[in-house]
N, C-alpha and C positions, 0 to 999 in steps of 0.2 A: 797958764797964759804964755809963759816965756818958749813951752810946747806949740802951741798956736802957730806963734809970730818968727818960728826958726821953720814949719812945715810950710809956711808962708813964703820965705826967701825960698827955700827948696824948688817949692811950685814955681815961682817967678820963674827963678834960673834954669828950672827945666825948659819951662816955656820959649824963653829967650832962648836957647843954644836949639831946641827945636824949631824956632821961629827963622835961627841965623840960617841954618842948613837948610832950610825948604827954601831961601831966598836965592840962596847961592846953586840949589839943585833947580830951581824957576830961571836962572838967570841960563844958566846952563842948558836947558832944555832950548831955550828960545833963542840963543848960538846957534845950538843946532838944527833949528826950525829954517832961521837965518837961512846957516848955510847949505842945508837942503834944496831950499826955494831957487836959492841963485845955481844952483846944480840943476832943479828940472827946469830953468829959464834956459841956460846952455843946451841942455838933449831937446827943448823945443825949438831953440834955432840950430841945431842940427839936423832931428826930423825937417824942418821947413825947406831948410837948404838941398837937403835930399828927393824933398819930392821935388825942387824946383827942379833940380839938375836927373832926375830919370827919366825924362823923354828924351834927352838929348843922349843918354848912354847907355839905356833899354830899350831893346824891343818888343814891343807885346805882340801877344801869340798872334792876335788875328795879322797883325802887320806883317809877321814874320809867316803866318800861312798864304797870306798874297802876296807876297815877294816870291816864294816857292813855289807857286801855281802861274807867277809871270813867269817865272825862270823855266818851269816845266812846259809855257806855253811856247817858247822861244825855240828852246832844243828842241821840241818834237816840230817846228816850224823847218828848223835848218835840217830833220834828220829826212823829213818828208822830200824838201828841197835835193838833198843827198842820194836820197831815193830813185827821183827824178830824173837826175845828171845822170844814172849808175842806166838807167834804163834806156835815155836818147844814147 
């Protein structure tokens, strides 16, 4: 009996000290859930801010191929002109 009732306390206090540590490694885990979350809130309002601000500081290609096809329409306007002069 006195066998029993000390394999008894044993159990408990396994339990307990297993019990403390899963509390404390839960508690821990969810800090870090915490501070994760508030880390992908910041790189979303980063992402956000960045696409807000890339039209104003990128060009995209098609944009950047018609600005190059005006520019290409202009010089070959003034080289025609040039032309012109060279010939009266």
């Amino acid at each position: 009996m006195a066998w029993e009732h000390a394999f008894n306390i044993i159990i408990s206090l396994m339990i307990g000290i297993i019990a403390f540590y899963m509390k404390a490694e839960r508690s821990r885990t969810n800090e870090e859930i915490n501070r994760n979350a508030e880390h992908v809130t910041k790189l979303d309002d980063r992402i956000d801010e960045l696409e807000r601000s890339l039209p104003f500081t990128y060009v995209t290609r098609e944009d950047y191929i018609r600005q190059l096809a005006q520019i290409d329409n202009k010089l070959d306007k003034i080289y025609s002109s040039l032309e012109r002069g060279r010939k009266d």
